[in-house]
ChimeraX commands (.cxc) that place a marker at each C-alpha (Angstrom):
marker #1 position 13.16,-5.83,12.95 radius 0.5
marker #1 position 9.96,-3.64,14.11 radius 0.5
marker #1 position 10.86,-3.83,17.84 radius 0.5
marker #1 position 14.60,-2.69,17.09 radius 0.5
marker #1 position 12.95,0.51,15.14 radius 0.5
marker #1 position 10.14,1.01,17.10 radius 0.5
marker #1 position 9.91,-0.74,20.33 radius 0.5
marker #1 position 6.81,0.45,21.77 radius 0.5
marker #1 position 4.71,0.17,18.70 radius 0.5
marker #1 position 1.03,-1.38,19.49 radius 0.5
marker #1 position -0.02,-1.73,15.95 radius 0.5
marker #1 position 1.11,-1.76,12.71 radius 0.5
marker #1 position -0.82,-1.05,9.52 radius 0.5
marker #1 position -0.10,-1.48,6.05 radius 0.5
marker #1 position -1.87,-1.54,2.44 radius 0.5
marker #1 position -2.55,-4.96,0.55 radius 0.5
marker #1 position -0.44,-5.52,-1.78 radius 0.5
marker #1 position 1.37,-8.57,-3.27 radius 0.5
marker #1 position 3.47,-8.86,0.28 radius 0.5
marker #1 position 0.75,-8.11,2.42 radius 0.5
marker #1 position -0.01,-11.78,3.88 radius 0.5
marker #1 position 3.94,-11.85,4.29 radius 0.5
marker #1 position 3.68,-9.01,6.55 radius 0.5
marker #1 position 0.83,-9.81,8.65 radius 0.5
marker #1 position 2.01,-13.36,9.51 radius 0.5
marker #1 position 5.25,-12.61,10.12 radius 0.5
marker #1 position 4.32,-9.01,12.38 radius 0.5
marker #1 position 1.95,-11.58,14.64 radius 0.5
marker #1 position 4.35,-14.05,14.56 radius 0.5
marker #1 position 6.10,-11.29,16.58 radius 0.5
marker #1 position 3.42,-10.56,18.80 radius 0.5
marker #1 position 2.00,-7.11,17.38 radius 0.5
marker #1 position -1.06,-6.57,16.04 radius 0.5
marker #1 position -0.84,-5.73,11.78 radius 0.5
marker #1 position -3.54,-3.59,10.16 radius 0.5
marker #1 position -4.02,-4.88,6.49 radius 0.5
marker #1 position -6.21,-1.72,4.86 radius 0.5
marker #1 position -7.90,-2.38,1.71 radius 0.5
marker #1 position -5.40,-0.23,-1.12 radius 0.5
marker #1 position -8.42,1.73,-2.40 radius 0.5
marker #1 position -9.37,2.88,0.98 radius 0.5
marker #1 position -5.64,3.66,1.85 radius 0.5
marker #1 position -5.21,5.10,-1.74 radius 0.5
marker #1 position -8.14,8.08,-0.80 radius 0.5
marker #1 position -6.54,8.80,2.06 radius 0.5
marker #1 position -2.69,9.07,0.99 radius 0.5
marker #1 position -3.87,11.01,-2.18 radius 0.5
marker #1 position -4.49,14.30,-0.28 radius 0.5
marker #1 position -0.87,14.50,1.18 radius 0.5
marker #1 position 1.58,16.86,-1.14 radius 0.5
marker #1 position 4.60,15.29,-0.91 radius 0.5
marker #1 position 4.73,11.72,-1.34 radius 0.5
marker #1 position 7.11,9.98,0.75 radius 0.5
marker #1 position 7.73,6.91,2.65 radius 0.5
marker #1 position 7.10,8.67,5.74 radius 0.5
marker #1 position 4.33,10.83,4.75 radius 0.5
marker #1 position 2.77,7.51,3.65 radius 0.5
marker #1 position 3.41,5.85,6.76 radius 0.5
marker #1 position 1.53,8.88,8.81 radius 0.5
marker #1 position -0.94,8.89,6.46 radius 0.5
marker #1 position -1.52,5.10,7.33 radius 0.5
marker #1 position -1.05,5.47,10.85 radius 0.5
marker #1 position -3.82,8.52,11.08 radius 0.5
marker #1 position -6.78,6.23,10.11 radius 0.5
marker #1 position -5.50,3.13,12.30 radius 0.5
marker #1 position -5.30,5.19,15.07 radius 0.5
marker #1 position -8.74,6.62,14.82 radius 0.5
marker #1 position -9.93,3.77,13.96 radius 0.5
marker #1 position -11.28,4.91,10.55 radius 0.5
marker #1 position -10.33,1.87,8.26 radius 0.5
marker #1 position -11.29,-1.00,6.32 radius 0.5
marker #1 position -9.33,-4.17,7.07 radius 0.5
marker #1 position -8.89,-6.88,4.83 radius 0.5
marker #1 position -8.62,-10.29,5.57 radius 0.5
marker #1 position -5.42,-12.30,5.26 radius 0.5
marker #1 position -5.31,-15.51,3.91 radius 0.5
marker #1 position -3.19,-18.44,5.73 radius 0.5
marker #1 position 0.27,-19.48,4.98 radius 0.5
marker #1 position -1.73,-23.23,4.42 radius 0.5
marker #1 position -4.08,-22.27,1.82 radius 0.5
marker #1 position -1.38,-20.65,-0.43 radius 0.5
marker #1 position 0.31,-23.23,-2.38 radius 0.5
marker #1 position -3.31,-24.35,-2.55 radius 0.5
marker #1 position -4.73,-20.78,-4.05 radius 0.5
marker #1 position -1.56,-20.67,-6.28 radius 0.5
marker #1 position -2.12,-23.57,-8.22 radius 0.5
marker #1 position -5.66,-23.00,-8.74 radius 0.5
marker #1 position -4.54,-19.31,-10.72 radius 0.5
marker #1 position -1.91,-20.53,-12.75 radius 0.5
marker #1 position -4.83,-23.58,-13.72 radius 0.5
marker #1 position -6.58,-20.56,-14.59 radius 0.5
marker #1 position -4.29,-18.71,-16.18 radius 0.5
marker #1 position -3.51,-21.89,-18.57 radius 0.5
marker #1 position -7.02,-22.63,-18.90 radius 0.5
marker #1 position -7.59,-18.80,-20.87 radius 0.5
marker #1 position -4.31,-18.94,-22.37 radius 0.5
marker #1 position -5.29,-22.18,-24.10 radius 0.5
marker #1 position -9.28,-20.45,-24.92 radius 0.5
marker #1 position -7.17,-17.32,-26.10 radius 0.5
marker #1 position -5.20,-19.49,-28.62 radius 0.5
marker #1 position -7.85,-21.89,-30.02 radius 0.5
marker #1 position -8.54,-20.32,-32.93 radius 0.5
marker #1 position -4.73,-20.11,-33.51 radius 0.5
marker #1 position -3.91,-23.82,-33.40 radius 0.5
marker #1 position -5.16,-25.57,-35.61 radius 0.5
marker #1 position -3.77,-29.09,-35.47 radius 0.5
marker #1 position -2.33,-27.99,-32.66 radius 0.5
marker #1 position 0.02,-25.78,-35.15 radius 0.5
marker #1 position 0.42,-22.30,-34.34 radius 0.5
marker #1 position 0.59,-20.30,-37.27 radius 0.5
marker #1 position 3.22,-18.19,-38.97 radius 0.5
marker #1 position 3.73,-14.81,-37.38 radius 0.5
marker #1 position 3.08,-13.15,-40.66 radius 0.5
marker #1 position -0.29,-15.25,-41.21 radius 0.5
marker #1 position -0.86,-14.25,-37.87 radius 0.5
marker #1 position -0.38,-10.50,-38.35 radius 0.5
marker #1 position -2.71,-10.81,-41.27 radius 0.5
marker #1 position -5.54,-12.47,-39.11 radius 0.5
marker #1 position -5.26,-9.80,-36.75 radius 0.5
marker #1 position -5.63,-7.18,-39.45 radius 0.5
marker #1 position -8.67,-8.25,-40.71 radius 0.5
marker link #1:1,2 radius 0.2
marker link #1:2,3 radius 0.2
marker link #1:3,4 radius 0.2
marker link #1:4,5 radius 0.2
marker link #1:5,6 radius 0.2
marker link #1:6,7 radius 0.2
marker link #1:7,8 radius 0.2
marker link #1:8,9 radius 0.2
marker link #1:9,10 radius 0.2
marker link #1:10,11 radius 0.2
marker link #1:11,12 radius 0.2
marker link #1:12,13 radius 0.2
marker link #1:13,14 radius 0.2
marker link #1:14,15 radius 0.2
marker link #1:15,16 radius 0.2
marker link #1:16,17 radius 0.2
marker link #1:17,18 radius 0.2
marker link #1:18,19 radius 0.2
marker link #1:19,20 radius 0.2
marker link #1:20,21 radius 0.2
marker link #1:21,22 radius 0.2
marker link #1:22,23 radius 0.2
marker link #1:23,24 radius 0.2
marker link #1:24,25 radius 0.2
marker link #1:25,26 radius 0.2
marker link #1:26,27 radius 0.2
marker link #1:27,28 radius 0.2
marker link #1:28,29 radius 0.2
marker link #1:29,30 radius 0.2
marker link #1:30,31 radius 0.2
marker link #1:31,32 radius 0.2
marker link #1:32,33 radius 0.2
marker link #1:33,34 radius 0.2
marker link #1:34,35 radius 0.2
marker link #1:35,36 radius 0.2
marker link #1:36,37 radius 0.2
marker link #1:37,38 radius 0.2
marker link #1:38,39 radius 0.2
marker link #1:39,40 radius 0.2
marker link #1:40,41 radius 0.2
marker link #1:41,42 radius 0.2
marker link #1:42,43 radius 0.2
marker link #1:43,44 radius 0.2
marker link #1:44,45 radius 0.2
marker link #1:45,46 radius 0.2
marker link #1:46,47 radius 0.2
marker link #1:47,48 radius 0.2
marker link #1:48,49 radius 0.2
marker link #1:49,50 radius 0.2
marker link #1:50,51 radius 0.2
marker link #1:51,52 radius 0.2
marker link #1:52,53 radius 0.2
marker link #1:53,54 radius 0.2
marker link #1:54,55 radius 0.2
marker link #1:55,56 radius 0.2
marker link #1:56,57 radius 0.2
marker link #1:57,58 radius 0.2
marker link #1:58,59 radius 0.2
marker link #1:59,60 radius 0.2
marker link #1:60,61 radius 0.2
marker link #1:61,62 radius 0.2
marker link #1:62,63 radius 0.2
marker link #1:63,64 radius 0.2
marker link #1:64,65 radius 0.2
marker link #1:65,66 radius 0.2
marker link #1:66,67 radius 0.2
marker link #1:67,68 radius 0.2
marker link #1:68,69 radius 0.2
marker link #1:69,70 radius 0.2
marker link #1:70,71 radius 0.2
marker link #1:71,72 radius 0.2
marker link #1:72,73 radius 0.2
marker link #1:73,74 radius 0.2
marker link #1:74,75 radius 0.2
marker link #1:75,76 radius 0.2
marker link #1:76,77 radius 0.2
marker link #1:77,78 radius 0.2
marker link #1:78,79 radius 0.2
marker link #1:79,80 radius 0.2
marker link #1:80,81 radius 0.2
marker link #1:81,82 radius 0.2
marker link #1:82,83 radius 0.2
marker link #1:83,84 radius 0.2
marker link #1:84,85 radius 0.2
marker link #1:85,86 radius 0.2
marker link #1:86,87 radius 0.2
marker link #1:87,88 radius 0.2
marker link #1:88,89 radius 0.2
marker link #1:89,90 radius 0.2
marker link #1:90,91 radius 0.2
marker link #1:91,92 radius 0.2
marker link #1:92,93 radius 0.2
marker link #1:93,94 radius 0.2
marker link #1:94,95 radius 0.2
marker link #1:95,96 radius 0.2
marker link #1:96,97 radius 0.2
marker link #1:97,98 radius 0.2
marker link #1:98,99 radius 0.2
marker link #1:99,100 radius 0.2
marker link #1:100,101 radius 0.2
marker link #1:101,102 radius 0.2
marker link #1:102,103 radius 0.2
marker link #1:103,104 radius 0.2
marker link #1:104,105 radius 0.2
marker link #1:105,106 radius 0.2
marker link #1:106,107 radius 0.2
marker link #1:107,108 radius 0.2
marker link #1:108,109 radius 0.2
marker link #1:109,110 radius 0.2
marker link #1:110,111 radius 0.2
marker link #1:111,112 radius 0.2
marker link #1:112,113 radius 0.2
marker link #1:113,114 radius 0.2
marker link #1:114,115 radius 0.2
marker link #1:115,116 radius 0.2
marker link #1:116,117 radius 0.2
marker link #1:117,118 radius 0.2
marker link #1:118,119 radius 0.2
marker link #1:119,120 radius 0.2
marker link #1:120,121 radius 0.2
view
């Protein structure tokens, strides 16, 4: 899809975010070089354009890759994913159930209005 856009490109760079390691395996699958810049980093350098655009944001992106004035991130591989996701929503289960300990009793949650009345007080 890049090469039909731009066919010449060299390198492509992009902000993390939640399809980052989506983009980065499949733009070397394809043989070009991806960029992953840490958000905060990218985030300084977008904020001082005035008009926020797609296109603004992808020359703001492209300024810093080509000088070379970035912070990359490292991607994670496509292996250690199902791997990583498991161990968050362990997490995730393992808070909810610390967050609603005091709540079960019995392993009965309570009422919603005896549960509005713990909150208030």
């Amino acid at each position: 899809m890049i090469r039909k856009h731009t066919p010449h490109a060299r390198r492509v760079a992009f902000e993390t975010g939640p399809l980052s390691t989506w983009f980065c395996h499949a733009l070397t699958a394809e043989g070009i070089p991806a960029i992953c810049i840490e958000a905060r980093h990218a985030q300084k350098v977008l904020s001082e354009t005035l008009n926020k655009t797609d296109a603004n944001d992808g020359d703001g992106l492209a300024q810093p890759a080509e000088a070379g004035f970035y912070k990359t991130v490292r991607i994670e591989a496509f292996d250690s994913m199902p791997t990583r996701m498991l161990v968050r929503a362990h997490n995730q289960l393992l808070s909810l159930s610390f967050q609603m300990g005091p709540f079960a009793e019995g392993g009965e949650i309570p009422p919603l209005a005896r549960l509005d009345r713990m909150r208030r007080s």
